[in-house]
PDB file as gemmi writes it, atoms N, CA and C in Angstrom:
CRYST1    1.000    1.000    1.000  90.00  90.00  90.00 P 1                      
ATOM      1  N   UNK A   1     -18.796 -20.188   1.324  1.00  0.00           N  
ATOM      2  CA  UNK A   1     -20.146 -20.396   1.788  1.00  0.00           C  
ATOM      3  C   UNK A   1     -21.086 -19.712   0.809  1.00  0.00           C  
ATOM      4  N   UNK A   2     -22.018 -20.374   0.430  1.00  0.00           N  
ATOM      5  CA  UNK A   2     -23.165 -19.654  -0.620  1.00  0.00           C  
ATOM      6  C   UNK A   2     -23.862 -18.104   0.248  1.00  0.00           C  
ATOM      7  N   UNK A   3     -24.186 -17.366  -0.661  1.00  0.00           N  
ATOM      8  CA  UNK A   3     -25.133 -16.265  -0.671  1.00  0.00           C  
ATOM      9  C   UNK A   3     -25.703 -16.375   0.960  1.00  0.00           C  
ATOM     10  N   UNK A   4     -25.715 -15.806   2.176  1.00  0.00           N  
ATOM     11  CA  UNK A   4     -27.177 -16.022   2.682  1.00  0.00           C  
ATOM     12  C   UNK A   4     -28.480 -15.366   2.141  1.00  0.00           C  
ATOM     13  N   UNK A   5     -29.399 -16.467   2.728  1.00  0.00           N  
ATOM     14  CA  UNK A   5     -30.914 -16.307   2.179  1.00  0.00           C  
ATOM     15  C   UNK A   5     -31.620 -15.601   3.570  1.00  0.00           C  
ATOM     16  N   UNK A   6     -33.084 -15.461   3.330  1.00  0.00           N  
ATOM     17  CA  UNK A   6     -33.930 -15.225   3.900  1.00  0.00           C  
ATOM     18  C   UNK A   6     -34.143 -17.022   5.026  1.00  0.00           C  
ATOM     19  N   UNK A   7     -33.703 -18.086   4.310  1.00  0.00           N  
ATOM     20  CA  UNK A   7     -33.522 -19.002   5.939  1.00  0.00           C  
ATOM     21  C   UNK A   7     -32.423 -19.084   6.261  1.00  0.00           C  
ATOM     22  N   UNK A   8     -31.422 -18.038   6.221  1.00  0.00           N  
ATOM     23  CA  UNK A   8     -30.302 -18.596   6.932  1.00  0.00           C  
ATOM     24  C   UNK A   8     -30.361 -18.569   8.119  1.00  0.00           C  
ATOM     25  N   UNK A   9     -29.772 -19.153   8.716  1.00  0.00           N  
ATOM     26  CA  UNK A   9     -29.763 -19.032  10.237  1.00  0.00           C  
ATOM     27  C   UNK A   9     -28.521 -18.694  11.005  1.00  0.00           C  
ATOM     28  N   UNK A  10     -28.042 -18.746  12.531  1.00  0.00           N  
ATOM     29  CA  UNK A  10     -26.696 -18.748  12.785  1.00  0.00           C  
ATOM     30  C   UNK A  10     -26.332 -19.483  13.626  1.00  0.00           C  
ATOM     31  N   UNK A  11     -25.492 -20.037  13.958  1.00  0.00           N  
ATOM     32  CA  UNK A  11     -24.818 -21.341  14.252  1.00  0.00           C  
ATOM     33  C   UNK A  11     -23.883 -21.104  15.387  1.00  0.00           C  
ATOM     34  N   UNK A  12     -23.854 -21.643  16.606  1.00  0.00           N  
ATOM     35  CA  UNK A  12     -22.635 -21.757  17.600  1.00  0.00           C  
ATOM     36  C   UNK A  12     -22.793 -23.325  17.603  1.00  0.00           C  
ATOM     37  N   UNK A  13     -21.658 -23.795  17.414  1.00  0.00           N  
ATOM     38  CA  UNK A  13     -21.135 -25.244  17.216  1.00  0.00           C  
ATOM     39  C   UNK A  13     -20.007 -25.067  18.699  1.00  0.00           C  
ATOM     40  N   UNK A  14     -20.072 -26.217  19.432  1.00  0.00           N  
ATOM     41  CA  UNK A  14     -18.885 -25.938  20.400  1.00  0.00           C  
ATOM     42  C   UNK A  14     -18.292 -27.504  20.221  1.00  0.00           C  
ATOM     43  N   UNK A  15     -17.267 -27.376  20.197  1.00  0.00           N  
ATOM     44  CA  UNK A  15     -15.934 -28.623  19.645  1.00  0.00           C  
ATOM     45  C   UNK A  15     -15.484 -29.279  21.118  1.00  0.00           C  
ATOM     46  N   UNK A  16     -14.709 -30.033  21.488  1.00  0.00           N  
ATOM     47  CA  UNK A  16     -13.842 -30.252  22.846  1.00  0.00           C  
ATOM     48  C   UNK A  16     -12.387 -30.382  22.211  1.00  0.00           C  
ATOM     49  N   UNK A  17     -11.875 -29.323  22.160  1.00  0.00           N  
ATOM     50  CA  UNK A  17     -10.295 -29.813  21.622  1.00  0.00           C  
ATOM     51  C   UNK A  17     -10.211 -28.103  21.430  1.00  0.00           C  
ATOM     52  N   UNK A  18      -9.063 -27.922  20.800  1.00  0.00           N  
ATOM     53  CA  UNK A  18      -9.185 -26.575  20.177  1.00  0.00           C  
ATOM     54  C   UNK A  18      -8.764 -26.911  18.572  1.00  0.00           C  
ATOM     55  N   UNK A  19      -9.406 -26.174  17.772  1.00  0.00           N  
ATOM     56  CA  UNK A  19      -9.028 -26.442  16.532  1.00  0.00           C  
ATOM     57  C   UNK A  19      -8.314 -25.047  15.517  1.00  0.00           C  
ATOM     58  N   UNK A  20      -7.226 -25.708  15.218  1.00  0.00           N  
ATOM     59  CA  UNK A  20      -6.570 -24.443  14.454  1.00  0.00           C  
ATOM     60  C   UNK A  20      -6.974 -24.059  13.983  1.00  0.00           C  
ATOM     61  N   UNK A  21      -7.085 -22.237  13.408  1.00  0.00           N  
ATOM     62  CA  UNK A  21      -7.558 -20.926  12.630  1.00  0.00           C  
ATOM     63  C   UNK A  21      -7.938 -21.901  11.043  1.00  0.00           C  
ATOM     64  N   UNK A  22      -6.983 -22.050  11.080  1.00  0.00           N  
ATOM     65  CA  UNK A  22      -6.291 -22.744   9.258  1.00  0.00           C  
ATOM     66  C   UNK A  22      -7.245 -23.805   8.849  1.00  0.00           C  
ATOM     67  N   UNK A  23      -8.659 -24.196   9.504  1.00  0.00           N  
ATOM     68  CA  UNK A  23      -9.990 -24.910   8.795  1.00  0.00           C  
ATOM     69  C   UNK A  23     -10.848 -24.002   8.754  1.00  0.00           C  
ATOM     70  N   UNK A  24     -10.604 -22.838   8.961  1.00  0.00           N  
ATOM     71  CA  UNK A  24     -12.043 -21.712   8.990  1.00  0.00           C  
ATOM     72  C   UNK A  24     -12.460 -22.254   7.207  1.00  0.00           C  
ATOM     73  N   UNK A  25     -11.525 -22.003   6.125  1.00  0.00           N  
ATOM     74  CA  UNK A  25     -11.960 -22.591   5.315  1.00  0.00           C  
ATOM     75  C   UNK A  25     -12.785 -23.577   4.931  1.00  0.00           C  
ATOM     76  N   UNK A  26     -12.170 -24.762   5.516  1.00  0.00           N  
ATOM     77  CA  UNK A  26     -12.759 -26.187   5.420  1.00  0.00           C  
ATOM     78  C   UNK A  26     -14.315 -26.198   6.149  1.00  0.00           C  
ATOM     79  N   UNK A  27     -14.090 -25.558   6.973  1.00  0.00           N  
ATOM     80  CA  UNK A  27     -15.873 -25.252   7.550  1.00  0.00           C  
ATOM     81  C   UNK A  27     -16.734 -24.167   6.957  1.00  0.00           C  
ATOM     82  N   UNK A  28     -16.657 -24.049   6.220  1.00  0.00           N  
ATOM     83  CA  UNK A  28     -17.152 -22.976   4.939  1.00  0.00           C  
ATOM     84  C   UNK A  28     -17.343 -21.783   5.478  1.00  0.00           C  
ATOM     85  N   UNK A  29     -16.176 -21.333   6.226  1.00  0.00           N  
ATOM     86  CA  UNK A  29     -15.822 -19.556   6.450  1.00  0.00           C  
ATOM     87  C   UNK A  29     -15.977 -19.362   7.947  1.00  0.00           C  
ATOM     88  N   UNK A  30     -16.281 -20.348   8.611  1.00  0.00           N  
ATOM     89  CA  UNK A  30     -17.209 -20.112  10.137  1.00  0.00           C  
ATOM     90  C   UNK A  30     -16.075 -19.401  10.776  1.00  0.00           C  
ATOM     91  N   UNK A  31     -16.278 -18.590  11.842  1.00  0.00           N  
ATOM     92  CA  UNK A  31     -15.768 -17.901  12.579  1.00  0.00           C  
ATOM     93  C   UNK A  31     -15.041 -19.111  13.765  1.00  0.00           C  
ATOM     94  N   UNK A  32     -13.625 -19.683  13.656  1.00  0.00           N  
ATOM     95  CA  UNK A  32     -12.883 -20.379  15.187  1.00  0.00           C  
ATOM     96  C   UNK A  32     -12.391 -19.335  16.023  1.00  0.00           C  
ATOM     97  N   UNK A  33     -13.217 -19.676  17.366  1.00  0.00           N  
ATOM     98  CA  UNK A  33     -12.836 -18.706  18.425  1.00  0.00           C  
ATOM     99  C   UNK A  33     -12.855 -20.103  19.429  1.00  0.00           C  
ATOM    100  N   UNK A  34     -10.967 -20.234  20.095  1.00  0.00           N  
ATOM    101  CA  UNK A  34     -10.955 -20.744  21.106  1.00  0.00           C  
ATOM    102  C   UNK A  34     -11.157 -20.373  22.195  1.00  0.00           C  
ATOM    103  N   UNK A  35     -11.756 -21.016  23.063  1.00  0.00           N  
ATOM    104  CA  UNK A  35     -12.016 -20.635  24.656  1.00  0.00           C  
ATOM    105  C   UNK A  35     -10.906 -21.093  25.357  1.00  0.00           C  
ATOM    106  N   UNK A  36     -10.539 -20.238  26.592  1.00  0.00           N  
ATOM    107  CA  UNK A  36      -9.617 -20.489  27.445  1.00  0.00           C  
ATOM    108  C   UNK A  36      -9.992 -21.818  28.098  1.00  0.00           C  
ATOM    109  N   UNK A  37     -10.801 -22.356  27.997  1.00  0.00           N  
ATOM    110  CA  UNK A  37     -11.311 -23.958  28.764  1.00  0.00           C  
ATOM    111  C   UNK A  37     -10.517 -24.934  28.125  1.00  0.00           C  
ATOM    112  N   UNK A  38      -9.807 -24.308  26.523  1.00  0.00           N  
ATOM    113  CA  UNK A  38      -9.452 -25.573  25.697  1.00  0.00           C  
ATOM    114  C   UNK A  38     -10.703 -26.082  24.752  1.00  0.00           C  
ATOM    115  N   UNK A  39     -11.831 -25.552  24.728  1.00  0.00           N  
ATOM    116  CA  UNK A  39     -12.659 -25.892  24.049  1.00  0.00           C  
ATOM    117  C   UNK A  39     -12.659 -25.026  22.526  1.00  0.00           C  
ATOM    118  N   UNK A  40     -13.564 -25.270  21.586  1.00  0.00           N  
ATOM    119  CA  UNK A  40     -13.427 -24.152  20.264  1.00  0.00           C  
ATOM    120  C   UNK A  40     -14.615 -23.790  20.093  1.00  0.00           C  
ATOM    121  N   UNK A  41     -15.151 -22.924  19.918  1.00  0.00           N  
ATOM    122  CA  UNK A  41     -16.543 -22.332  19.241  1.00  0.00           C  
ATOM    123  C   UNK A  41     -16.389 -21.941  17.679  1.00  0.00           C  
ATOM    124  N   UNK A  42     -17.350 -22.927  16.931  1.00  0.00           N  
ATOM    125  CA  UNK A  42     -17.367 -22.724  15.666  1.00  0.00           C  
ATOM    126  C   UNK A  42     -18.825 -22.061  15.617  1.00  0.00           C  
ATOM    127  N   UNK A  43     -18.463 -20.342  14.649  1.00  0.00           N  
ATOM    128  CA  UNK A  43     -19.889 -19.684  14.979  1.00  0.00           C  
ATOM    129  C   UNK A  43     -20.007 -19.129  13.335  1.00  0.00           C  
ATOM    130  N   UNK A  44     -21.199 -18.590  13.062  1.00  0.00           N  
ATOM    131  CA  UNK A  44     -21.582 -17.904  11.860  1.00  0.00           C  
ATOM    132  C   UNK A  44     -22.981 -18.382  11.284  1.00  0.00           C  
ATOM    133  N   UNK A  45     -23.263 -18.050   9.580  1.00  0.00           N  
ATOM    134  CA  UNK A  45     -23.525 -18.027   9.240  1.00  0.00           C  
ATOM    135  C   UNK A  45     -24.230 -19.642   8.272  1.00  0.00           C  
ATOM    136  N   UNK A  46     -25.672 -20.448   8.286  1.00  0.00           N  
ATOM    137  CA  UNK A  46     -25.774 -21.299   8.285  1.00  0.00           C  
ATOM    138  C   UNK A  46     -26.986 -21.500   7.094  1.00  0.00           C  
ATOM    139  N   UNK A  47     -26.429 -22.134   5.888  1.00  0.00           N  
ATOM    140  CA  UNK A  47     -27.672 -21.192   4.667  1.00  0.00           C  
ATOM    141  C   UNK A  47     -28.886 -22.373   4.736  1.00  0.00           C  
ATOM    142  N   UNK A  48     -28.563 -23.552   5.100  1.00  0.00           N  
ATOM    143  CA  UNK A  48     -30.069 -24.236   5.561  1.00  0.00           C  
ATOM    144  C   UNK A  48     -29.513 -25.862   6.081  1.00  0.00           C  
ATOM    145  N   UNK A  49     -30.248 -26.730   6.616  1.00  0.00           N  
ATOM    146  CA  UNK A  49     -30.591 -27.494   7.240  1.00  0.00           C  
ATOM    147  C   UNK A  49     -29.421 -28.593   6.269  1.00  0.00           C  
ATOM    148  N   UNK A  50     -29.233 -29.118   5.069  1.00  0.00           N  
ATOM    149  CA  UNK A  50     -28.418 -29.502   4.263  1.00  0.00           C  
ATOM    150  C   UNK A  50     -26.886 -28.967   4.536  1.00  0.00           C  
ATOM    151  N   UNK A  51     -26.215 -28.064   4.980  1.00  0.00           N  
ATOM    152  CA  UNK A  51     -25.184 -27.217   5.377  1.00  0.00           C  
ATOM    153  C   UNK A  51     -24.894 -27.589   6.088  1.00  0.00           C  
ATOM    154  N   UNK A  52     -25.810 -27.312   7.522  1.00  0.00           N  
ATOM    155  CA  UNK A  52     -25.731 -27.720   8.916  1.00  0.00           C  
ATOM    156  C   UNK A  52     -25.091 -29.219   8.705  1.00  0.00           C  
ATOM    157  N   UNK A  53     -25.830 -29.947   8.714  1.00  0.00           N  
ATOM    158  CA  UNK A  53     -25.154 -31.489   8.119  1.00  0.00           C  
ATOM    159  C   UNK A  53     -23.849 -31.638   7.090  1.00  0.00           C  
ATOM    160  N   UNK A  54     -23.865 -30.816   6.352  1.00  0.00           N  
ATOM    161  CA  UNK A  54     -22.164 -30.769   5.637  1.00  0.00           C  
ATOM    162  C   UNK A  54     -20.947 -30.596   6.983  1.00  0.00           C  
ATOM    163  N   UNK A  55     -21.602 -29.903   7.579  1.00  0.00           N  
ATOM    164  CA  UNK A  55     -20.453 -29.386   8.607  1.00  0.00           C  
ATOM    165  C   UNK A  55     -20.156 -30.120   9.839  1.00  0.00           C  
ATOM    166  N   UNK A  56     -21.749 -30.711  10.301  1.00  0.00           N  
ATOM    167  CA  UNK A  56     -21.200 -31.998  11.384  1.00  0.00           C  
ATOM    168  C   UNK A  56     -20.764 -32.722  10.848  1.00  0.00           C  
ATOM    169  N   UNK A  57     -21.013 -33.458   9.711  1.00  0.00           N  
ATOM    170  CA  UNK A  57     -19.911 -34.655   9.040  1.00  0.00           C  
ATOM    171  C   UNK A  57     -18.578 -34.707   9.010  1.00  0.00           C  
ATOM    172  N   UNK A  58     -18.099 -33.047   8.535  1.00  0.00           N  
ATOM    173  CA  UNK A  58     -16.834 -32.695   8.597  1.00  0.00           C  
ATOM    174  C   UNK A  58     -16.610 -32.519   9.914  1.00  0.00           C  
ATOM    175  N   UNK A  59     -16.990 -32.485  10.869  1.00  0.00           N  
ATOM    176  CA  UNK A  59     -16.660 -32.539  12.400  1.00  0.00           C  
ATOM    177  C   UNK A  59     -16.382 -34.160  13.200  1.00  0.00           C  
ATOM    178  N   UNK A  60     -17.797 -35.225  12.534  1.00  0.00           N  
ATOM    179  CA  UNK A  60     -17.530 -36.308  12.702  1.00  0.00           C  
ATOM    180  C   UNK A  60     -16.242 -37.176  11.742  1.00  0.00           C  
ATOM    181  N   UNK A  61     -16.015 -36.747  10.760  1.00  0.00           N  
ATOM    182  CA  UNK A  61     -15.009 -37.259   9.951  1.00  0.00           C  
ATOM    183  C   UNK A  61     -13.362 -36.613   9.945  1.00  0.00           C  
ATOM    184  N   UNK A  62     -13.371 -35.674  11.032  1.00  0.00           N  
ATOM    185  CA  UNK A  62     -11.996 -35.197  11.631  1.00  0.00           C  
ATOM    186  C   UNK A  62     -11.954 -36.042  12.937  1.00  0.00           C  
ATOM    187  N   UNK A  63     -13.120 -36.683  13.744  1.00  0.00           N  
ATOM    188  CA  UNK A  63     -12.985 -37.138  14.695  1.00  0.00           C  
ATOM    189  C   UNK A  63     -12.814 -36.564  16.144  1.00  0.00           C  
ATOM    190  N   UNK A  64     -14.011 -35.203  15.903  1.00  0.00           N  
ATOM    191  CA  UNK A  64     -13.664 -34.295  16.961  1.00  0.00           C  
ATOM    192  C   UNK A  64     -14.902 -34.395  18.088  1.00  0.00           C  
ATOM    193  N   UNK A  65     -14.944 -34.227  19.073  1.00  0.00           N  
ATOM    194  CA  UNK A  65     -15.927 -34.058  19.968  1.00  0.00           C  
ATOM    195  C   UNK A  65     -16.884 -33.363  19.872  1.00  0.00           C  
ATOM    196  N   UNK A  66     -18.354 -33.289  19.493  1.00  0.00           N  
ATOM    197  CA  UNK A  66     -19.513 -32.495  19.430  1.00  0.00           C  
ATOM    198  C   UNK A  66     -19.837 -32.279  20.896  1.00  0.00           C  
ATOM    199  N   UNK A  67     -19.834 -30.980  21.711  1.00  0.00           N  
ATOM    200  CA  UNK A  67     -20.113 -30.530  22.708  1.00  0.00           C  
ATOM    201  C   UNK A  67     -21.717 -30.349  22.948  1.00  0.00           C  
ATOM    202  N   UNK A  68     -22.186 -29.158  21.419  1.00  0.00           N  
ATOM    203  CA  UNK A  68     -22.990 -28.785  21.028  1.00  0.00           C  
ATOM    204  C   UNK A  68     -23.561 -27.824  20.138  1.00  0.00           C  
ATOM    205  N   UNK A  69     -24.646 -28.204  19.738  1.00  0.00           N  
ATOM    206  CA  UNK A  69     -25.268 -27.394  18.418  1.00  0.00           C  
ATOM    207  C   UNK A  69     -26.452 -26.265  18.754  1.00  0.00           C  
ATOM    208  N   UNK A  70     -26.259 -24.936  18.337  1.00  0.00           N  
ATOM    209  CA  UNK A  70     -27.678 -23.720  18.853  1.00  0.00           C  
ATOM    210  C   UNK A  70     -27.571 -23.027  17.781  1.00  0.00           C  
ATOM    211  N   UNK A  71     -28.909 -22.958  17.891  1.00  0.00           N  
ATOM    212  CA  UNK A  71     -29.167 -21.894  16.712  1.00  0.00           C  
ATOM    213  C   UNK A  71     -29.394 -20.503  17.315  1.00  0.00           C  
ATOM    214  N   UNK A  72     -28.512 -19.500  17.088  1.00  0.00           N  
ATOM    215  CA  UNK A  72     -28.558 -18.092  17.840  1.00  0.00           C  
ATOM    216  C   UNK A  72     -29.570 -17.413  17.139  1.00  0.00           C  
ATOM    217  N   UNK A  73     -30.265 -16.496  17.767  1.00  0.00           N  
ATOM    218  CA  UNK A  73     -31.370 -15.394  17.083  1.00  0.00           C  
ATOM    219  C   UNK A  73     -30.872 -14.412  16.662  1.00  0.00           C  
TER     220      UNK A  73                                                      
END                                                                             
């Protein structure tokens, strides 16, 4: 994941599936924390609006369920 900036922001992504440890990579470092529901929380660090979109693509192009997207303070 690049440098954060002064816009980075931070990111809770929630998945419907659980997704193995072993893409923290592929999602450019994000923190996978499964929930006991069976669901996944993809969380961290988000360096701008271009990113954000790298990463739902890679969410829509694994074919995974978008629960939902927040930007934490």
């Amino acid at each position: 994941m690049a440098r954060p900036s002064a816009n980075t922001a931070y990111y809770e992504i929630r998945l419907k599936g659980q997704l193995n440890a072993r893409w923290a990579d592929w999602f450019d470092g994000m923190t996978i924390t499964l929930d006991d529901n069976g669901d996944t929380l993809l969380s961290g660090p988000v360096v701008d609006q271009a990113a954000l979109h790298g990463i739902l693509r890679k969410i829509r192009d694994l074919g995974l369920t978008l629960l939902s997207v927040n930007s934490v303070e």
